[in-house]
N, C-alpha and C positions, 0 to 999 in steps of 0.2 A: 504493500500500500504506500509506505513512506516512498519505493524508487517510482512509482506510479506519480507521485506527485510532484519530484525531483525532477522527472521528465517533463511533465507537463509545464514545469519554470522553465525548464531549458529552452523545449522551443517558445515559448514566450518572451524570453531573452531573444533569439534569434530572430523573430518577427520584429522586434520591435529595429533590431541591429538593420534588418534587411528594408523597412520603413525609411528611418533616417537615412541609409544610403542612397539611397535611390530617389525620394523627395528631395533632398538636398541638392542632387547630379541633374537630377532630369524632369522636364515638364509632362506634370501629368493630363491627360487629356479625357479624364473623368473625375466627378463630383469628389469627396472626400469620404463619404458615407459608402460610398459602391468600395474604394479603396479599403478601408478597416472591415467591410464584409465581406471582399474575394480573398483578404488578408488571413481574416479570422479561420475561414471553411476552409483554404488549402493547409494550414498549420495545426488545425485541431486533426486533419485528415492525416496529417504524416506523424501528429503523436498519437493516434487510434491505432497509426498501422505502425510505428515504434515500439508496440505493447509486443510484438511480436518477437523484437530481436533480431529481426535479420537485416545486418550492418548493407551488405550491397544493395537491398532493395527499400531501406531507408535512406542512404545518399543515391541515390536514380529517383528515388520521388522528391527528396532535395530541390534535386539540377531542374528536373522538370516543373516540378511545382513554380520555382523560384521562374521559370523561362516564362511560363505563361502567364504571372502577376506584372512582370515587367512587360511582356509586348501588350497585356491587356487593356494595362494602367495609364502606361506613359507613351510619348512620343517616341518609340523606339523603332530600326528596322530592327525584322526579325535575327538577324545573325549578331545587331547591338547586344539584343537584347539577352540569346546565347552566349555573348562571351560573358558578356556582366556574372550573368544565375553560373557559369561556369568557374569562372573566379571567384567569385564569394564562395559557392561550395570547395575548390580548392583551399582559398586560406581559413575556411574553418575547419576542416580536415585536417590541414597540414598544424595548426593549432593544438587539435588533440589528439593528435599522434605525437609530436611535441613534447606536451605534456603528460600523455600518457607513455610515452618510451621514460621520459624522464623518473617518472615514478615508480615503475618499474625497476630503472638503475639501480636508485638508492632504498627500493623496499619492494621487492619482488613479488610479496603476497599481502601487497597494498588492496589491488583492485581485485583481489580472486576473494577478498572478503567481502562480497559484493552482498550478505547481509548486514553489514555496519552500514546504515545509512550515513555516517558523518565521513567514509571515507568515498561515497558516490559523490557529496557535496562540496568537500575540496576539489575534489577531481572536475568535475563544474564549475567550481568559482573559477578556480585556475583557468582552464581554457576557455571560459566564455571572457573572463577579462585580460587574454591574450585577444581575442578574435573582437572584440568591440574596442580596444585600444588602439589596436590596423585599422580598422573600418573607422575609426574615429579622426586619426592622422590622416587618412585619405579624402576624408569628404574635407577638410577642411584647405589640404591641398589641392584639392581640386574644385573647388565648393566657386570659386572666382570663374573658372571652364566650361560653366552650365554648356554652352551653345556649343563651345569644342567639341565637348565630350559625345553629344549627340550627331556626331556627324561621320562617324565611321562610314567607311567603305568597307565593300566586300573581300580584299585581303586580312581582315580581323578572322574571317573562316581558319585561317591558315595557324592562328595563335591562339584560337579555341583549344587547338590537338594539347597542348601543354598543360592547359589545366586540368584538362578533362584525364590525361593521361597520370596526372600528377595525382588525384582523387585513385585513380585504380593502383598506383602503388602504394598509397596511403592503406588501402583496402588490405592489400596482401600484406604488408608489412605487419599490420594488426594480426589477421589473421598464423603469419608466421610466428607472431612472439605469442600468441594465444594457446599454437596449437604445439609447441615447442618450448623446451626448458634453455634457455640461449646462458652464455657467460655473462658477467657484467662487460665486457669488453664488445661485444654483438652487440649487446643493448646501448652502450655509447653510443656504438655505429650506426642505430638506429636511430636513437635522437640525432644525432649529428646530420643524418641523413635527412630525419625530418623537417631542419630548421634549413640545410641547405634548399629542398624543396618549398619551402614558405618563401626562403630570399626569392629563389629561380622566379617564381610566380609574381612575386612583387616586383621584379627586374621585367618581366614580361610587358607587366602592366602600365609600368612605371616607360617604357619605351613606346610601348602602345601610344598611350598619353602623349608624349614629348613629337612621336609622328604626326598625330593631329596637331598639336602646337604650330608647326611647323608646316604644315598642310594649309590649315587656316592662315599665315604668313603669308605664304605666298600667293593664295585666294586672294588677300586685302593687297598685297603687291600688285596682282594681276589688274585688281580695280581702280587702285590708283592711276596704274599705266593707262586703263582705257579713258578713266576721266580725265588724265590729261592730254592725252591723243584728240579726244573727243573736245577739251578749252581750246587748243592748239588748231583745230579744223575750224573751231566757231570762231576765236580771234584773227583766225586768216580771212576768215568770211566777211566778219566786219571791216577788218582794214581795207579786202578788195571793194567791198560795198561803199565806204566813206570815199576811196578814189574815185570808185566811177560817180559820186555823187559831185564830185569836183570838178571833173573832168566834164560832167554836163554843165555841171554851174557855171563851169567857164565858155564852155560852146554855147551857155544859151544867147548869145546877143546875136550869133550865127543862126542861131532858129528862128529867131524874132524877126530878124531881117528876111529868111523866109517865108516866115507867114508873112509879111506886109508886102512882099511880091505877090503873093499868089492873094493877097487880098485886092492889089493893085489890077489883078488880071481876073478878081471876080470868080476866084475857083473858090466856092465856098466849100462843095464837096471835100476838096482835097485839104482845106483849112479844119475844117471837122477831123479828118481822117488823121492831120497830123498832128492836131492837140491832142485827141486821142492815143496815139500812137505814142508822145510824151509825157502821158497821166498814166499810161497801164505802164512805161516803161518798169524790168527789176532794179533799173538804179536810185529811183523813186520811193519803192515799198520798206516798210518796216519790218523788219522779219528778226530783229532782236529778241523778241517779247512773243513768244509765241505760247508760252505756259507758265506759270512760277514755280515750278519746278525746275532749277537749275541745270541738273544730268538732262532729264527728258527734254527741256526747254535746247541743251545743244544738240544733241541725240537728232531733237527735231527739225532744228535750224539746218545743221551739213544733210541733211535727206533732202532738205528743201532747197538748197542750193544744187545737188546732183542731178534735181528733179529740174530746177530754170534753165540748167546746160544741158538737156535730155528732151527741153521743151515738154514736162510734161507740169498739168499743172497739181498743184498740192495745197489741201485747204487743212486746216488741221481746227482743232476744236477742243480745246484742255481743259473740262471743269476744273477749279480751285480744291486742293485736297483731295482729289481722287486716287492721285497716285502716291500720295504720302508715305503709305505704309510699307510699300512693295521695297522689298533690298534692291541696292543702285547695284549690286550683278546683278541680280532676275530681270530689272528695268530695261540694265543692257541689253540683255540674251531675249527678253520678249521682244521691247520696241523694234532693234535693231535686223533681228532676224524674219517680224513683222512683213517689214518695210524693204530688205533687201528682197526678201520678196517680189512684192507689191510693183516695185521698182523691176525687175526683171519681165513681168505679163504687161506691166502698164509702157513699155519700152519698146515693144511690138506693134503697139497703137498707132497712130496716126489721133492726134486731139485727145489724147490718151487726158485721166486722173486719175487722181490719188486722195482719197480723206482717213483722215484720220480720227475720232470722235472717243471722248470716253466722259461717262456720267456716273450717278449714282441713282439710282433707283429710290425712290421715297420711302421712307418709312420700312428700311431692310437695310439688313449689312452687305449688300452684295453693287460690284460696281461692273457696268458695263463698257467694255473696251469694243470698238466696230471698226475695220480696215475696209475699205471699199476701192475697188479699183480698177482700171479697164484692163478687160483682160480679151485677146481676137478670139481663142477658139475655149471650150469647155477643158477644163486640166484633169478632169476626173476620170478614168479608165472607164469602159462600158461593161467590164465584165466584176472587177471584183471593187469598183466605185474609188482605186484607190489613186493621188496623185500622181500624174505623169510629169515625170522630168525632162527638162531643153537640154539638160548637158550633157556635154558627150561621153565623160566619164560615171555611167550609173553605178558604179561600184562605190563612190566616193558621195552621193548626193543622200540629199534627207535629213543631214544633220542639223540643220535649221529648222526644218518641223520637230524633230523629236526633243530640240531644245525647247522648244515655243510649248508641245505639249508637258516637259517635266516640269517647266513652271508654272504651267494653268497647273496639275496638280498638284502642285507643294504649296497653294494657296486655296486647296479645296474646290476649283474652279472647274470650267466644263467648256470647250468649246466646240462651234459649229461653224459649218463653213460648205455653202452653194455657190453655185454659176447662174447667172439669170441671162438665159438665152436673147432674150428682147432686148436687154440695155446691154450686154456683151461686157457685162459687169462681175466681177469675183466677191464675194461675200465674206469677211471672217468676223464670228461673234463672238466674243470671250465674257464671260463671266464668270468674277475670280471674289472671294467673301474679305 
C-alpha cells in the first residue's frame, strides 16, 4: 500500500516536471483546463499500468504518452514533439539509473528491501530531484528561445536515435544488475556509465539547441539582406524618379512652346492629347507611398517600377494594418512570389494589369489578400486542374507556389485561385487569420 502511494507521488512529481517544461518552451495551442485533463488521464494511466512492474512497458508508455500531450497541447511538429517526450524520458532514466547504480555501490541490499518503505522514498527523493534540477537549469536556459526552440526541422529525426537508444541501455543495465550479483567495481562502471549517458544526452541537446541558435541567425541575416536589397531597389527608384522629374521640369518651357504652336495652328485634338500624355506621364506619379507598411510599401514600389518598364499597369490597394502581423520573411516569400508571378502571365499581354488589394473582413479575425491579373491563355491543366509552367526547365519550377502555399498555412489560411475566360483574367484569393 505504502509503494502504491510512493508511486503515485512519483508520477505526480513527473507530470508536474513535464508541465513546466514544456509550458515554459513552447506555445500551447489549447485552453489550460483541456491541458491538466489530457495531463491528468495519460499519468494516472501509466501509474494504473506501473502497478504492474514491468520497467520496458512502463518507459514505452512514458515516450509515448509524453509524444502525444506535446503534439496534442502545443504548437509542435510531430518529430519536435518526438525528440522533446524522447529526451525527457532519457534524462529521467539516465537519473535513476544514476542513482540507483549509485546505491547499489555503497549498499547492495538497499533496494532489494523493497518492503522498507523509507528506502523506496530516498531512492525517489534522490532521483526525482536529480531529474527536476536538469529540467529546471534547462527551461531556464532556454526559457528566452521560446520561438527557436519550436522551429526544428526534420534532421532532429536523426538525434531522436540517441535518446531513445540511451533509454534501452538504461533498461538493460537495470535489468543486468537486477538479475546478477556484479562486484562493487561493475557497479562503478555502471554508475559511471550512467552519468556518462545523462552528459551524452545533455550534449545532444545542448547542440541541438545551439543549431537552431544558429539557424535562426542566419534566417534574420537572410532578412536583413532582403530588406536591404529591397531599400537599395526602392532608393534607386526614387533617385531615378526625382531625375526624370527634373529632367521634365527642365524640358517643360520646351512643351509649352509646343503646345502654343499647335495652339497657334488650332490642333486642339492634339493639345488634349498632349496634356494628357504629360498628366499620365510615370515621371509625374507618386509611387513613394503606396502602403504604410515599410517592407510591403518597397516590396510594392520595385514591382511597380518593373511593371512601368514592362508597360504593364499596376494598381495596388493596402488597407492600414492588414498586414501588421505577418513576419517580414513570410511578407517577403508571399508578396514577392505573388507578384513574380502575376508579373510573368501579365507580360504576355498586350494592355496587360496587375492589382493588388488586401482588406479585413468586418467583425472576424480573418484578412483578405486578392492578386488579379491579365493573364492570355487559362494556366490550369484540363486533366488533373493542376498549374502549367512557361519555363523551360520543369524540373526546377513550382517553388514559388509551394512557398506562397506554406505560408497561407503557417497562418491558418486557405487559398483559391480561377481563370475567368471572359476578362482573360487570373484570380488569386488568400485568406490568412
Amino acid at each position: 500500500m505504502v509503494n502504491t502511494v510512493c508511486y503515485f507521488f512519483v508520477f505526480l512529481i513527473e507530470a508536474v516536471i513535464l508541465w513546466q517544461y514544456s509550458s515554459n518552451l513552447f506555445t500551447a495551442k489549447r485552453r489550460p483546463w483541456m491541458q491538466f485533463t489530457l495531463l491528468f488521464i495519460f499519468y494516472f494511466t501509466m501509474f494504473a499500468v506501473s502497478l504492474s512492474e514491468h520497467r520496458w512497458l512502463n518507459m514505452a508508455l512514458y515516450l509515448v504518452l509524453n509524444f502525444i500531450f506535446l503534439l496534442a497541447i502545443y504548437d509542435l511538429k510531430w518529430y519536435a514533439a518526438l525528440f522533446h517526450s524522447a529526451f525527457i524520458a532519457a534524462i529521467m532514466g539516465m537519473c535513476e539509473l544514476t542513482v540507483y547504480s549509485a546505491i547499489e555501490h555503497f549498499s547492495p541490499h538497499f533496494l532489494a528491501k523493497s518492503e522498507q518503505p523509507q528506502n523506496v522514498v530516498i531512492f525517489i527523493i534522490f532521483s526525482k530531484m536529480i531529474f527536476f534540477t536538469i529540467i529546471y537549469i534547462l527551461i531556464h536556459l532556454l526559457k528566452g528561445q521560446q520561438a527557436q526552440n519550436q522551429q526544428h526541422d526534420k534532421s532532429v529525426l536523426f538525434l531522436i536515435f540517441i535518446p531513445i537508444t540511451s533509454v534501452f541501455i538504461m533498461l538493460m543495465l537495470v535489468n543486468i544488475s537486477d538479475s546478477f550479483l556484479l562486484s562493487p567495481l561493475l557497479e562503478g562502471m555502471i554508475t559511471l556509465s550512467a552519468f556518462f549517458l545523462l552528459i551524452n544526452n545533455l550534449l545532444v541537446f545542448g547542440i541541438n539547441q545551439y543549431n537552431l541558435k544558429k539557424s535562426m541567425e542566419f534566417t534574420q541575416m537572410q532578412l536583413m539582406f532582403q530588406k536591404e536589397s529591397g531599400s537599395v531597389e526602392y532608393y534607386e527608384m526614387l533617385r531615378q524618379q526625382n531625375e526624370n522629374q527634373r529632367i521634365l521640369i527642365h524640358d517643360i518651357k520646351k512643351h509649352l512652346q509646343s503646345v502654343a504652336m499647335l495652339n497657334e495652328q488650332r490642333e486642339h485634338d492634339k493639345i488634349d492629347a498632349y496634356i494628357r500624355q504629360l498628366v499620365l506621364s510615370s515621371d509625374l506619379r507618386e509611387v513613394s507611398k503606396l502602403c504604410d507598411h515599410e517592407l510591403l510599401n518597397s516590396i510594392l514600389c520595385r514591382y511597380m517600377q518593373q511593371c512601368v518598364k514592362n508597360h504593364i499597369t499596376f494598381h495596388a490597394d493596402i488597407r492600414s494594418g492588414t498586414t501588421d502581423f505577418i513576419a517580414d520573411n513570410d511578407l517577403t516569400s508571399l508578396f514577392c512570389n505573388l507578384l513574380d508571378n502575376a508579373m510573368e502571365a501579365a507580360g504576355l499581354v498586350p494592355d496587360s494589369f496587375i492589382e493588388v488589394n488586401t482588406s479585413k473582413r468586418e467583425k472576424t479575425p480573418f484578412v483578405v489578400i486578392t492578386v488579379i491579373n491579365s493573364c492570355r491563355t487559362n494556366p490550369f491543366s484540363d486533366k488533373a486542374g493542376q498549374l502549367r509552367t512557361r519555363k523551360s526547365d520543369t524540373n526546377r519550377h513550382g517553388f514559388g507556389l509551394k512557398s506562397i502555399y506554406r505560408t497561407v498555412k503557417k497562418y491558418h489560411g486557405d487559398m483559391q485561385m480561377y481563370y475567368n475566360d471572359d476578362t482573360f483574367t487570373f484570380h488569386t484569393i488568400i485568406t490568412i487569420r
